[in-house]
mmCIF file of the N, C-alpha and C atoms, coordinates in Angstrom:
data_MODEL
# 
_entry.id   MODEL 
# 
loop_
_atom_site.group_PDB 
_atom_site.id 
_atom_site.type_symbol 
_atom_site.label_atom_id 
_atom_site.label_alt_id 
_atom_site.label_comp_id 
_atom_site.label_asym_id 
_atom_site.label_entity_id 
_atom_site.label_seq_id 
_atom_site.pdbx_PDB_ins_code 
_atom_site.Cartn_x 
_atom_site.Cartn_y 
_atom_site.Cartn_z 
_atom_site.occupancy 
_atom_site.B_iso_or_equiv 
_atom_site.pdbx_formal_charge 
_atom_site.auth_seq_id 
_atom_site.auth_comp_id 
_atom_site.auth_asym_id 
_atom_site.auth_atom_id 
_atom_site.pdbx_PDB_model_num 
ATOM 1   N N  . UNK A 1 1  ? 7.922   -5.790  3.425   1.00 0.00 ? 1  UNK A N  1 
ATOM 2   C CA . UNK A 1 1  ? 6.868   -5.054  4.069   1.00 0.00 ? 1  UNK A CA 1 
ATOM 3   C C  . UNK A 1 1  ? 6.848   -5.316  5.563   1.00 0.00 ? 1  UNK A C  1 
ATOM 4   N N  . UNK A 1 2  ? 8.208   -5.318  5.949   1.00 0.00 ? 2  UNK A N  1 
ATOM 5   C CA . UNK A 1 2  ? 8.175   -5.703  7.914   1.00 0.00 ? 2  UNK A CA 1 
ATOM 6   C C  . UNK A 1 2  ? 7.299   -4.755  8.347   1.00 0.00 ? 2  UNK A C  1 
ATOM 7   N N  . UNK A 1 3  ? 6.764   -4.905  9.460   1.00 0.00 ? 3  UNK A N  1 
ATOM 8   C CA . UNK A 1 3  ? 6.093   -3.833  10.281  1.00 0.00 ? 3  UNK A CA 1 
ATOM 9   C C  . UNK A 1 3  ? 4.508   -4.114  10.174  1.00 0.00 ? 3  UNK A C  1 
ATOM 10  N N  . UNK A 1 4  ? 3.894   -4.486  9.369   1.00 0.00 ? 4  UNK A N  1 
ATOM 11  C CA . UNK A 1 4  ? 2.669   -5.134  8.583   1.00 0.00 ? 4  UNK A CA 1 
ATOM 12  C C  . UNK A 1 4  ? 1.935   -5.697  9.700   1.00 0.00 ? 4  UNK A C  1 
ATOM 13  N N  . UNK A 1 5  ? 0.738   -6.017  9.539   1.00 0.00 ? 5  UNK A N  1 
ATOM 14  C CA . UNK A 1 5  ? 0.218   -6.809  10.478  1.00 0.00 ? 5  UNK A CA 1 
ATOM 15  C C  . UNK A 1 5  ? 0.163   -8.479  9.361   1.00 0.00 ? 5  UNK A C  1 
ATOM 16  N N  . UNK A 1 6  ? 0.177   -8.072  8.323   1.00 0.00 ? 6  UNK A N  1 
ATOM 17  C CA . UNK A 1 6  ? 0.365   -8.946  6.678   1.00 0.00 ? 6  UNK A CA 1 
ATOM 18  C C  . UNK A 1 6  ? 1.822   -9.178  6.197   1.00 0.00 ? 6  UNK A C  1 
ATOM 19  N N  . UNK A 1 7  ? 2.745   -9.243  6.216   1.00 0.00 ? 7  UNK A N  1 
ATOM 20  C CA . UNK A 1 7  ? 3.797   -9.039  5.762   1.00 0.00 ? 7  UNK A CA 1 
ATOM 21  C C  . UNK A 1 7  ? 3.486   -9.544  4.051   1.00 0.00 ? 7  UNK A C  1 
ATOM 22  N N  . UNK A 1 8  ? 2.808   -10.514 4.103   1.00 0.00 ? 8  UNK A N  1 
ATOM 23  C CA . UNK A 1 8  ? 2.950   -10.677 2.729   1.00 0.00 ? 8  UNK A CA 1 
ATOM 24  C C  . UNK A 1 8  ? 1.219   -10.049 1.720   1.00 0.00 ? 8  UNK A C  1 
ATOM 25  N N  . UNK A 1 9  ? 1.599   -8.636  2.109   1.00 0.00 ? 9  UNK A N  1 
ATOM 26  C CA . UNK A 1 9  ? 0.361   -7.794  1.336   1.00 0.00 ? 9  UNK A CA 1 
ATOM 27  C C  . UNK A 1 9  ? 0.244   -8.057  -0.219  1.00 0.00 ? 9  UNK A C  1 
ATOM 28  N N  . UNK A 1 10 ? 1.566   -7.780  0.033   1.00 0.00 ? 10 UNK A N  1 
ATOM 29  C CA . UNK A 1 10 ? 2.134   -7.563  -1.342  1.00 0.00 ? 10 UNK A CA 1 
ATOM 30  C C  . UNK A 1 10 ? 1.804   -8.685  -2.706  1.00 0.00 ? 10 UNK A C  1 
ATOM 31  N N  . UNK A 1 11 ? 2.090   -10.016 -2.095  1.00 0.00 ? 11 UNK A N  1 
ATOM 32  C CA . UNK A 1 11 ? 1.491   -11.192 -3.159  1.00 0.00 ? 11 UNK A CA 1 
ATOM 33  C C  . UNK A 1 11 ? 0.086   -11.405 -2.516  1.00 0.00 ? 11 UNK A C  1 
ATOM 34  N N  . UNK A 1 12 ? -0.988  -10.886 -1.568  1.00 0.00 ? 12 UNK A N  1 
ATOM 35  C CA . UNK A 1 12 ? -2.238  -11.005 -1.809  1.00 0.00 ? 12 UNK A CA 1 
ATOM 36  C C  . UNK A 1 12 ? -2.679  -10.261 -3.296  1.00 0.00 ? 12 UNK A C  1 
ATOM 37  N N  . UNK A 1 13 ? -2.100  -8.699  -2.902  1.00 0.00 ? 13 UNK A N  1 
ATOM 38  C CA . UNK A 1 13 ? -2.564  -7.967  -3.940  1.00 0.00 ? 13 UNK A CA 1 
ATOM 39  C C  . UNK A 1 13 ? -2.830  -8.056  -5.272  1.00 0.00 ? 13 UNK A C  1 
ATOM 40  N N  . UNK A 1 14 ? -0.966  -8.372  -5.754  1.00 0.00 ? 14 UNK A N  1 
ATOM 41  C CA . UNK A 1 14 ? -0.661  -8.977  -6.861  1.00 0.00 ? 14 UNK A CA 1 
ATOM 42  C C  . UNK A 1 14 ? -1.521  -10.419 -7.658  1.00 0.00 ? 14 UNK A C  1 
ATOM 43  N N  . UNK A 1 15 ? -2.369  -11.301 -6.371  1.00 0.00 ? 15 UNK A N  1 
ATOM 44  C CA . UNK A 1 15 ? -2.314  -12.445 -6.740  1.00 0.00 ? 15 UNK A CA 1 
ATOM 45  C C  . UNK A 1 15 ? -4.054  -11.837 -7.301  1.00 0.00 ? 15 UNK A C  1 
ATOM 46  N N  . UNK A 1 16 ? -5.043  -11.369 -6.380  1.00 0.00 ? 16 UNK A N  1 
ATOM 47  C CA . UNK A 1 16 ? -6.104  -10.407 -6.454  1.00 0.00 ? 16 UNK A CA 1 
ATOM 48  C C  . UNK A 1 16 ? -6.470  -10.128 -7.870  1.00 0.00 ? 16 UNK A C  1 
ATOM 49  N N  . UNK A 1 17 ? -5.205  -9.157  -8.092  1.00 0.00 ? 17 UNK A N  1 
ATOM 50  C CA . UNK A 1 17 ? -5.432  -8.494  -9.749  1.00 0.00 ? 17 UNK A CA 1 
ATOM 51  C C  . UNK A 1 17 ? -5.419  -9.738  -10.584 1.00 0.00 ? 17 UNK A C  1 
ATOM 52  N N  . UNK A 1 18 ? -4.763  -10.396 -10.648 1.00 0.00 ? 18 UNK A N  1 
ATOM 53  C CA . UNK A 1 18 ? -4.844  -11.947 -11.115 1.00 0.00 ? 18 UNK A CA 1 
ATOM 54  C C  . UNK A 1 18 ? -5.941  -12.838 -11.172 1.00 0.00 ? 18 UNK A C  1 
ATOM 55  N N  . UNK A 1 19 ? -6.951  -11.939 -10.679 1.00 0.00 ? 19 UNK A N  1 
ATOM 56  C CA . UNK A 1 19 ? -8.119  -13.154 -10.547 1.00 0.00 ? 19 UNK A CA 1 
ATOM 57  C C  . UNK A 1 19 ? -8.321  -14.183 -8.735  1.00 0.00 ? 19 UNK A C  1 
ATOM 58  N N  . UNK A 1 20 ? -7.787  -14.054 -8.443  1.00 0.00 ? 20 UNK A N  1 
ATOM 59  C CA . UNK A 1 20 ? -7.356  -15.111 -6.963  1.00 0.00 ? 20 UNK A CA 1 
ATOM 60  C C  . UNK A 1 20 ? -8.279  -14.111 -6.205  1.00 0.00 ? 20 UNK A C  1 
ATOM 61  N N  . UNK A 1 21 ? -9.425  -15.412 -5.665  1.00 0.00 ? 21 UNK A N  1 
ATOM 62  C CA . UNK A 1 21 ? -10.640 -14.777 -4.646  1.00 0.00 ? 21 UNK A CA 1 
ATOM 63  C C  . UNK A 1 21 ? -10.401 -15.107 -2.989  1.00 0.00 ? 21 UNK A C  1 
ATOM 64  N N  . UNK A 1 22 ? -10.055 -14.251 -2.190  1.00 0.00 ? 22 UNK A N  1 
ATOM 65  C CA . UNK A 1 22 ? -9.896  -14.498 -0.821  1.00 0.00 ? 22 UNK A CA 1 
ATOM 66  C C  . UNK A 1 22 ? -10.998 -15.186 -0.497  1.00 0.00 ? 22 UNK A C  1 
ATOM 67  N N  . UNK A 1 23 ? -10.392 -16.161 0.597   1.00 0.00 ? 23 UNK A N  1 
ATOM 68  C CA . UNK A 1 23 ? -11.697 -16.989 1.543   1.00 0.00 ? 23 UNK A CA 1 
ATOM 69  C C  . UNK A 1 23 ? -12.469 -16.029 2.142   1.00 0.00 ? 23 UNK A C  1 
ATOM 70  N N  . UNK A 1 24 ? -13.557 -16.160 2.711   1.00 0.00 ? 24 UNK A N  1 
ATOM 71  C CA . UNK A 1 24 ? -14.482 -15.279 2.745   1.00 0.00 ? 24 UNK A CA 1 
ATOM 72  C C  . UNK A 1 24 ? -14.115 -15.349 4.520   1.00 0.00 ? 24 UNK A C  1 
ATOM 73  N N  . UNK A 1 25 ? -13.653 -16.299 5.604   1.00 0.00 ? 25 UNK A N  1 
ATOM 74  C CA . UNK A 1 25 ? -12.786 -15.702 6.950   1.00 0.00 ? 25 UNK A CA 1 
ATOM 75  C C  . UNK A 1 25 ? -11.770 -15.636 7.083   1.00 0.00 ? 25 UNK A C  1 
ATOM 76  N N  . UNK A 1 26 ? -11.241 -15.168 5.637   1.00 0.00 ? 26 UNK A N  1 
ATOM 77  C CA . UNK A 1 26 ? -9.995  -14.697 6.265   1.00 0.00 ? 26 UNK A CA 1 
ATOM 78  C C  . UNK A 1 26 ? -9.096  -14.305 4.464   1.00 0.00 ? 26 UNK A C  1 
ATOM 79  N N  . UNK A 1 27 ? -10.005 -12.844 4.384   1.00 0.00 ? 27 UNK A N  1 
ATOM 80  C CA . UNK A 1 27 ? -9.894  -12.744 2.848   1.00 0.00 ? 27 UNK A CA 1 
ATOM 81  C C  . UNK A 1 27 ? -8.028  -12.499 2.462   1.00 0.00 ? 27 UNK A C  1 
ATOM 82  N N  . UNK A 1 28 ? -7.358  -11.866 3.051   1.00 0.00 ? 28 UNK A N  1 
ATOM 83  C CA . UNK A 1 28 ? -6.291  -10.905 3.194   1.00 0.00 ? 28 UNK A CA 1 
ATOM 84  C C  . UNK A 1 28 ? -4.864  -12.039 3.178   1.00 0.00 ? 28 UNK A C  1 
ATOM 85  N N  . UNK A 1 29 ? -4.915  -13.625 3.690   1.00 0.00 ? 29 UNK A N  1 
ATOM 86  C CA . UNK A 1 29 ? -4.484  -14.331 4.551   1.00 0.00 ? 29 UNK A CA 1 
ATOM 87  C C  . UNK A 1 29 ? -4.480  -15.593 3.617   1.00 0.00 ? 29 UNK A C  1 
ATOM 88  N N  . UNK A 1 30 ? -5.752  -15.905 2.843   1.00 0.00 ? 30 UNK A N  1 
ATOM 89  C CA . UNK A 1 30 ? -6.163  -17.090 2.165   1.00 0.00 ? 30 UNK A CA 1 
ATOM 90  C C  . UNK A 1 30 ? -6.891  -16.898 0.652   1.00 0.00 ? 30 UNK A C  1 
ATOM 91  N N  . UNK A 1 31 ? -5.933  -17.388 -0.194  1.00 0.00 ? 31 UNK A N  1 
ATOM 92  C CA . UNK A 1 31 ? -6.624  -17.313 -1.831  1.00 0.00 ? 31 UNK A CA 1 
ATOM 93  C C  . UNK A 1 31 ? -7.099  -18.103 -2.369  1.00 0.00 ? 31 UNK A C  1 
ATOM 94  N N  . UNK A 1 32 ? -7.712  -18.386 -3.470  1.00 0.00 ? 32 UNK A N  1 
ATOM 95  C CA . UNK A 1 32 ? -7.795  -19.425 -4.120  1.00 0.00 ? 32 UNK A CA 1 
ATOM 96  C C  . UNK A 1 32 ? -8.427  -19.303 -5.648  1.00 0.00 ? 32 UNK A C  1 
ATOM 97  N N  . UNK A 1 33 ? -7.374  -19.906 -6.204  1.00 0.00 ? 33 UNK A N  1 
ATOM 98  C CA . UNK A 1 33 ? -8.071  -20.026 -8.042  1.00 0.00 ? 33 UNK A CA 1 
ATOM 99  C C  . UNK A 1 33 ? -7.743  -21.385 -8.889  1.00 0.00 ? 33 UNK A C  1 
ATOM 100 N N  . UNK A 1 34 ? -8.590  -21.851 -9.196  1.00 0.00 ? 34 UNK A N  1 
ATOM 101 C CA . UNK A 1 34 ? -8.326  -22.794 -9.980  1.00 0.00 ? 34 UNK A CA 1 
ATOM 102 C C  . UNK A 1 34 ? -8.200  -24.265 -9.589  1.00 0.00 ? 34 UNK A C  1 
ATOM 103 N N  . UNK A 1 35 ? -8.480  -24.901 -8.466  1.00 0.00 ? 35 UNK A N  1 
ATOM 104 C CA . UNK A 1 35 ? -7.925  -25.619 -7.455  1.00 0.00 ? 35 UNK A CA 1 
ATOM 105 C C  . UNK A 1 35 ? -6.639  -24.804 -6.294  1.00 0.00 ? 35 UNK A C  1 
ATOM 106 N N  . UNK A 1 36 ? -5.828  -23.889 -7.149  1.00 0.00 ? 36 UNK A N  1 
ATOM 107 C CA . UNK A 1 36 ? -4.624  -23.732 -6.526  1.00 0.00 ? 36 UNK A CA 1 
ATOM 108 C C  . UNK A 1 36 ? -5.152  -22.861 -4.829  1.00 0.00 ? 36 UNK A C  1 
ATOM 109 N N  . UNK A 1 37 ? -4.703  -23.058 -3.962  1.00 0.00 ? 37 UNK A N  1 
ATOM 110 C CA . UNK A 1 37 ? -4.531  -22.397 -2.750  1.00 0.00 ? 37 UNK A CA 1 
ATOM 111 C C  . UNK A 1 37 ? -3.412  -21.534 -2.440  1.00 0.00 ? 37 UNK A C  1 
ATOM 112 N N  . UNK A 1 38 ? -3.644  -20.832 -1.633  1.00 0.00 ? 38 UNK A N  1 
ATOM 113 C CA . UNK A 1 38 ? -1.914  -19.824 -0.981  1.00 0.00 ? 38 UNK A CA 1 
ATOM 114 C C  . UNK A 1 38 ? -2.553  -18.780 -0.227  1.00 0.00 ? 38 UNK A C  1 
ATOM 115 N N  . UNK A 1 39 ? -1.421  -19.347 1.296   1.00 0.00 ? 39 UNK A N  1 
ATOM 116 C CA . UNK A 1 39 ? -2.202  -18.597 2.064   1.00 0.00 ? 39 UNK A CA 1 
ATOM 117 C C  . UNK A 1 39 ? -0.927  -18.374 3.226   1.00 0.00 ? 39 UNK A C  1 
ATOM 118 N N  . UNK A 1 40 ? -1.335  -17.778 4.042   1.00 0.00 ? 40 UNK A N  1 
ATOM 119 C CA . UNK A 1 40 ? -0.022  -17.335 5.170   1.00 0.00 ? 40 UNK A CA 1 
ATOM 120 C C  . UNK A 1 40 ? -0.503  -18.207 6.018   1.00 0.00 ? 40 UNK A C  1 
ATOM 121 N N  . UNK A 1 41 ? 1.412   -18.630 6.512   1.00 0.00 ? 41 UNK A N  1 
ATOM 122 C CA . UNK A 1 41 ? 1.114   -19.440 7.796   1.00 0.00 ? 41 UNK A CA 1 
ATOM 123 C C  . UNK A 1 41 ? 1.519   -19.164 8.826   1.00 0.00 ? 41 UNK A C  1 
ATOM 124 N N  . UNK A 1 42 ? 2.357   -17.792 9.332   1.00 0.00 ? 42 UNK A N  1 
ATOM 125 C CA . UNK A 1 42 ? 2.706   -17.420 10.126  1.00 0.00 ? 42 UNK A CA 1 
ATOM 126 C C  . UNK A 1 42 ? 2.742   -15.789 10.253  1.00 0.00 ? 42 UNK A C  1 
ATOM 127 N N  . UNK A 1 43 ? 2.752   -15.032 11.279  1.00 0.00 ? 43 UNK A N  1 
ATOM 128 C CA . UNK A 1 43 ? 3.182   -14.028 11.559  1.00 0.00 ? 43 UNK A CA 1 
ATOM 129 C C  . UNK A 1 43 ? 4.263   -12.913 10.820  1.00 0.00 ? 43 UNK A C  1 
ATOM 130 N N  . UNK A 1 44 ? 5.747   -14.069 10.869  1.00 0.00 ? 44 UNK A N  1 
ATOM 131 C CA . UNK A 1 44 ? 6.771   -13.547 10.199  1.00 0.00 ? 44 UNK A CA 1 
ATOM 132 C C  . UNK A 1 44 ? 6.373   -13.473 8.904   1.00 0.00 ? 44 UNK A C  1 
ATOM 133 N N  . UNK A 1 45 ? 5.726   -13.918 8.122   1.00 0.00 ? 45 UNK A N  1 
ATOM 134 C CA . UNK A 1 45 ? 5.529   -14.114 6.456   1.00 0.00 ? 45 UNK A CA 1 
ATOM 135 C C  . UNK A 1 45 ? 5.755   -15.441 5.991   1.00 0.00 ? 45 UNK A C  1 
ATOM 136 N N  . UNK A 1 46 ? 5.854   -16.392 7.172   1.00 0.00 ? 46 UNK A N  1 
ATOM 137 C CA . UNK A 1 46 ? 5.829   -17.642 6.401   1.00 0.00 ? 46 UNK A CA 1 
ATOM 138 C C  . UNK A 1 46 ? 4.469   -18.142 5.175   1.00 0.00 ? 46 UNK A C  1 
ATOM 139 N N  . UNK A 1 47 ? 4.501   -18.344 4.128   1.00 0.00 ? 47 UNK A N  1 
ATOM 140 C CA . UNK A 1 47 ? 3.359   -18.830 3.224   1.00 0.00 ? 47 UNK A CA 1 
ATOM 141 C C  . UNK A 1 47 ? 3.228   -20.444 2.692   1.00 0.00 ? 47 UNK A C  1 
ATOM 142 N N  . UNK A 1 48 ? 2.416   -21.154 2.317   1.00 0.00 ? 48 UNK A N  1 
ATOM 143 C CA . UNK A 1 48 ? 1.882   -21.852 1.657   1.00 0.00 ? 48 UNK A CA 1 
ATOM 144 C C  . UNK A 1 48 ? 1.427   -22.040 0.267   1.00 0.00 ? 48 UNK A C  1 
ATOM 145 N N  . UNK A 1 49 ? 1.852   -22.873 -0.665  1.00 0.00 ? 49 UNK A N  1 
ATOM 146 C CA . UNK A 1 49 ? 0.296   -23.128 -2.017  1.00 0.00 ? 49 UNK A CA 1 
ATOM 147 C C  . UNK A 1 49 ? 0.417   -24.564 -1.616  1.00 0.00 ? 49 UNK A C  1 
ATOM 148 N N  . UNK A 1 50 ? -0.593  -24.543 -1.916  1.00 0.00 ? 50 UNK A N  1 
ATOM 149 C CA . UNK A 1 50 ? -1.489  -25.998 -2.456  1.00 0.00 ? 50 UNK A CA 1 
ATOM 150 C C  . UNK A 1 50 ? -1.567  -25.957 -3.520  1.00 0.00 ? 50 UNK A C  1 
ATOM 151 N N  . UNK A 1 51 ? -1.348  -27.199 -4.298  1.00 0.00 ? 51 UNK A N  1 
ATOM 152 C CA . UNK A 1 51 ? -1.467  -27.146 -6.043  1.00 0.00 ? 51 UNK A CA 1 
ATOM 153 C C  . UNK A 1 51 ? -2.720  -28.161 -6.599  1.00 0.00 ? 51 UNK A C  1 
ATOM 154 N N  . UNK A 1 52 ? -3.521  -28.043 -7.471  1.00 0.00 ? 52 UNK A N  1 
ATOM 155 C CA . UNK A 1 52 ? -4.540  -28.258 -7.474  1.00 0.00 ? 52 UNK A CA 1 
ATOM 156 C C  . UNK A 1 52 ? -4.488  -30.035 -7.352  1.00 0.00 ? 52 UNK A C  1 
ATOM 157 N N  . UNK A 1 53 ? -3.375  -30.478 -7.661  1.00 0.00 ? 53 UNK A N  1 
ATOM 158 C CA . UNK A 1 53 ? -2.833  -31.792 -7.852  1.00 0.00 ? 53 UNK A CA 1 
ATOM 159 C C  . UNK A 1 53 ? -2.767  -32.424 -6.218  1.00 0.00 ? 53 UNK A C  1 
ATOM 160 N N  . UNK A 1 54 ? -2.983  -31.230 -5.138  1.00 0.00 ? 54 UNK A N  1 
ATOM 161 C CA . UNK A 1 54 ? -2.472  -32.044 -3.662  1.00 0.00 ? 54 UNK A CA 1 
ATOM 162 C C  . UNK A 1 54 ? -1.079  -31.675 -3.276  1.00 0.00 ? 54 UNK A C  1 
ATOM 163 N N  . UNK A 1 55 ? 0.089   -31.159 -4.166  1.00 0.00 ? 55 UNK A N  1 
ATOM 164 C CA . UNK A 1 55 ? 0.891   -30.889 -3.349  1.00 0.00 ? 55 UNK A CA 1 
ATOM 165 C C  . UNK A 1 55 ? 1.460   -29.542 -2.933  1.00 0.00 ? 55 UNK A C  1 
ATOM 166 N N  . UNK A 1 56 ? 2.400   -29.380 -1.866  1.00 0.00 ? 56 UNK A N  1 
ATOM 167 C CA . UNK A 1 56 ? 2.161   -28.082 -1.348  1.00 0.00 ? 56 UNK A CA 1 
ATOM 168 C C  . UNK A 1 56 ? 3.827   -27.583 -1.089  1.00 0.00 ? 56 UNK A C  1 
ATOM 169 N N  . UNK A 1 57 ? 4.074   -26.260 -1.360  1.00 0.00 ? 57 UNK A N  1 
ATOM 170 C CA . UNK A 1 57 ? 5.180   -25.801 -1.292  1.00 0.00 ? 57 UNK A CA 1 
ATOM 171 C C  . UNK A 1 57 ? 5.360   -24.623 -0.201  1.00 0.00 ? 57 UNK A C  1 
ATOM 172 N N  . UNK A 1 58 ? 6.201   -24.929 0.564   1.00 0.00 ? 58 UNK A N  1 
ATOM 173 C CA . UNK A 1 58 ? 6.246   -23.938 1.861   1.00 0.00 ? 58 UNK A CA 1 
ATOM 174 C C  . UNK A 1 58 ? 7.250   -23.224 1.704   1.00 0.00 ? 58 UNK A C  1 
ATOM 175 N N  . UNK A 1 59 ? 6.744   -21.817 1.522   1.00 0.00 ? 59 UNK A N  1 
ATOM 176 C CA . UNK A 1 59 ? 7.775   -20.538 1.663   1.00 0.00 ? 59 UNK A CA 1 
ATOM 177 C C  . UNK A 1 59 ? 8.180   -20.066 2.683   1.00 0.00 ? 59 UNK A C  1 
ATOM 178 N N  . UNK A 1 60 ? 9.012   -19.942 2.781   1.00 0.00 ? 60 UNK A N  1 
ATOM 179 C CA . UNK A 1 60 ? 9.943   -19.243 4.229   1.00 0.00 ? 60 UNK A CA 1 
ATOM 180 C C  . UNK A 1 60 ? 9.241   -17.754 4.218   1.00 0.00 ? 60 UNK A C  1 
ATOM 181 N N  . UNK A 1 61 ? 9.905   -17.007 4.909   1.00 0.00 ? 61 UNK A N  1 
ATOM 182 C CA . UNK A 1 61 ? 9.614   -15.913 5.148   1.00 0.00 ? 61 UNK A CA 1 
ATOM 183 C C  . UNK A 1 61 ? 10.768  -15.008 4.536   1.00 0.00 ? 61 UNK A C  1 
ATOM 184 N N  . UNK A 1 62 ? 11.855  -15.377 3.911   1.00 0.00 ? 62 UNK A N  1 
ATOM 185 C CA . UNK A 1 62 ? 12.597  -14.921 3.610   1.00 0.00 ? 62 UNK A CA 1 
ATOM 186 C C  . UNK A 1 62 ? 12.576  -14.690 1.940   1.00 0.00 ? 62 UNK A C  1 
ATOM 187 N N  . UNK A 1 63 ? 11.403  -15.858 1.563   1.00 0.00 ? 63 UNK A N  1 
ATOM 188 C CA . UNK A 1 63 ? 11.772  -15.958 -0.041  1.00 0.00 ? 63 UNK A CA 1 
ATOM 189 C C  . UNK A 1 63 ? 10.791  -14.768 -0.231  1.00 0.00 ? 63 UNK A C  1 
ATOM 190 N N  . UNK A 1 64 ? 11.352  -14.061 -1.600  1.00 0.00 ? 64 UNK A N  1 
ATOM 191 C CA . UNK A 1 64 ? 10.937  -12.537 -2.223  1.00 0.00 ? 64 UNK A CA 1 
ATOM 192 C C  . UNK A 1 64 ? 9.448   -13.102 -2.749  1.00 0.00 ? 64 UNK A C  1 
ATOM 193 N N  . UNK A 1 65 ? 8.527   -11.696 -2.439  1.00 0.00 ? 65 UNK A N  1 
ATOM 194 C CA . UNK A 1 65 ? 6.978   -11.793 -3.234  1.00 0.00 ? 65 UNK A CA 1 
ATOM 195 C C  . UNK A 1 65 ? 6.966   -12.629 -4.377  1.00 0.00 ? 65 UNK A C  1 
ATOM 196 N N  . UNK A 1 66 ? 7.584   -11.974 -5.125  1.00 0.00 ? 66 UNK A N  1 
ATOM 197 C CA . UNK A 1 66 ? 7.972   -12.184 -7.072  1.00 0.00 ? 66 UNK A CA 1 
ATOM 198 C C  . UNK A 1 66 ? 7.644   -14.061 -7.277  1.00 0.00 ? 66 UNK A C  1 
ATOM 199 N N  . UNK A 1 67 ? 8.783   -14.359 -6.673  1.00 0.00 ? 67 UNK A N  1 
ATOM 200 C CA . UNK A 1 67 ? 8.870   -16.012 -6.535  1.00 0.00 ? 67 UNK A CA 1 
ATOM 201 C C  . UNK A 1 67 ? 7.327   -16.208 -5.879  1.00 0.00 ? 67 UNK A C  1 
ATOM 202 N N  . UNK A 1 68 ? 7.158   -16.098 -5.018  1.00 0.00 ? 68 UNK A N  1 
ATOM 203 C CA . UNK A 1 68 ? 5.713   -16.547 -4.758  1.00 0.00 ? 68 UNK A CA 1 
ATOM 204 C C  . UNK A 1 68 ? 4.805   -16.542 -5.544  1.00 0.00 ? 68 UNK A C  1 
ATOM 205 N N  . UNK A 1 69 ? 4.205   -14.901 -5.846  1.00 0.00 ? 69 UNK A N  1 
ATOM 206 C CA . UNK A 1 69 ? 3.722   -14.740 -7.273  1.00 0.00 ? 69 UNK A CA 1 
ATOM 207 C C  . UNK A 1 69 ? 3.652   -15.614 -8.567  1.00 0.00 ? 69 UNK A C  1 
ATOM 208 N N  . UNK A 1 70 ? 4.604   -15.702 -8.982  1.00 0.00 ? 70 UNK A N  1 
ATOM 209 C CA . UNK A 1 70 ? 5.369   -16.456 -9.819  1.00 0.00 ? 70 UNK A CA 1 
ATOM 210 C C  . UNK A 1 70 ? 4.505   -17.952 -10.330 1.00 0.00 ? 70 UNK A C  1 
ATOM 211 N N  . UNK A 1 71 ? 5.287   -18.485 -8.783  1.00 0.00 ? 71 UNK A N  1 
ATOM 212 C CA . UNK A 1 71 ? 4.711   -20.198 -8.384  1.00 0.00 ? 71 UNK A CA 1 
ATOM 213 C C  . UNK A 1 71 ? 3.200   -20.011 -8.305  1.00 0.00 ? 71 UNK A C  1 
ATOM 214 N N  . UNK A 1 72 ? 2.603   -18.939 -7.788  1.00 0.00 ? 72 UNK A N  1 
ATOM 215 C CA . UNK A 1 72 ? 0.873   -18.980 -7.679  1.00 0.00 ? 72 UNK A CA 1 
ATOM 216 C C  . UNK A 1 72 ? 0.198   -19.126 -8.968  1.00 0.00 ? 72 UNK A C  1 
ATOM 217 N N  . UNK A 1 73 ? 1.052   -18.386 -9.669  1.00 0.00 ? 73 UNK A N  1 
ATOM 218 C CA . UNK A 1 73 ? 0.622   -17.939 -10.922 1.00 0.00 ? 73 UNK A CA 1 
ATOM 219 C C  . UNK A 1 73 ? 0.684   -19.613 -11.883 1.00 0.00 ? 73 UNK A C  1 
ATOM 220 N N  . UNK A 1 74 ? 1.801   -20.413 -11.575 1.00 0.00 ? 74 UNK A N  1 
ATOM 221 C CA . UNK A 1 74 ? 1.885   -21.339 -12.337 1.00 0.00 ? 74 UNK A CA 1 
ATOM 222 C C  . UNK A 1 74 ? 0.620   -22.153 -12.328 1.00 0.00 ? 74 UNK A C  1 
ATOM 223 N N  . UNK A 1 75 ? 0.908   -22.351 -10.761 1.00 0.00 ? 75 UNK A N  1 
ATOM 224 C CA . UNK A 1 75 ? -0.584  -23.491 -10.137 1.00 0.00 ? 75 UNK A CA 1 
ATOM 225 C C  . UNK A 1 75 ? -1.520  -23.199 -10.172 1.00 0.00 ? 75 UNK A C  1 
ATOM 226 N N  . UNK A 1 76 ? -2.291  -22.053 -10.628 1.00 0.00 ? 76 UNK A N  1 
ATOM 227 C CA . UNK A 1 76 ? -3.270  -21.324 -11.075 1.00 0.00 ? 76 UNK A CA 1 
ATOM 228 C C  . UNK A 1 76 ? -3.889  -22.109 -12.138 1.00 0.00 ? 76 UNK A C  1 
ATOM 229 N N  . UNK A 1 77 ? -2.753  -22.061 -13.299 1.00 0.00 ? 77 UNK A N  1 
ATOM 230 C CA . UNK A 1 77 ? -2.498  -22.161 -15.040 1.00 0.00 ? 77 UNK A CA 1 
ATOM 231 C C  . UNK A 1 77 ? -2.772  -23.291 -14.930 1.00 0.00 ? 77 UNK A C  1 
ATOM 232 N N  . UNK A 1 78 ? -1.909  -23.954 -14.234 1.00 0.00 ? 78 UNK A N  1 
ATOM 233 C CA . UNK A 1 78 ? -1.979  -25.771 -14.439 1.00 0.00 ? 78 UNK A CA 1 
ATOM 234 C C  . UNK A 1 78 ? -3.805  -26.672 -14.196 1.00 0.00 ? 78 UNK A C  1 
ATOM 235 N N  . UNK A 1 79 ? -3.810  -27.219 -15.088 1.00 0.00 ? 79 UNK A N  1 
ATOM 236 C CA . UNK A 1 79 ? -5.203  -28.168 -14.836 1.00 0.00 ? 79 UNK A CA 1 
ATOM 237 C C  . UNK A 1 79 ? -4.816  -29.491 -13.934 1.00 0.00 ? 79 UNK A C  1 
ATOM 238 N N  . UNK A 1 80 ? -5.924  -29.894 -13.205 1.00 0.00 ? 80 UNK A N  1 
ATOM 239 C CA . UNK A 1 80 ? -5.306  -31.165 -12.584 1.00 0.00 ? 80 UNK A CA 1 
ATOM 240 C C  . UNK A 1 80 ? -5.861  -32.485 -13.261 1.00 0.00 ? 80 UNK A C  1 
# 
């Protein structure tokens, strides 16, 4: 989704239908369910999760929605 002011729309959306409630400054940018976090950290599409456990996995900007998705979806599931 280059060109975006979001590049990564695409796993807000996805994560959304899923249940995952945007922070309330900065809904589009920052999620959260379950303990789990994921949120953008850059411009290019760099992203973030936080796992409810404390640790955190940094996505490039290169790795595909799906995989993100994916991993959100796990740390979601997981109890801490």
């Amino acid at each position: 989704m280059a060109g975006t002011w979001n590049s990564r729309l695409d796993v807000t959306e996805a994560l959304e239908t899923d249940g995952w409630e945007g922070d309330a400054d900065n809904p589009l940018g920052l999620l959260r369910k379950n303990g789990a976090v994921w949120g953008v950290t850059s411009g290019s599409g760099d992203s973030s999760l936080t796992g409810p456990e404390g640790w955190t996995i940094d996505f490039p900007s290169d790795v595909p929605d799906k995989y993100i998705v994916g991993f959100c979806k796990v740390a979601a599931a997981r109890q801490s």
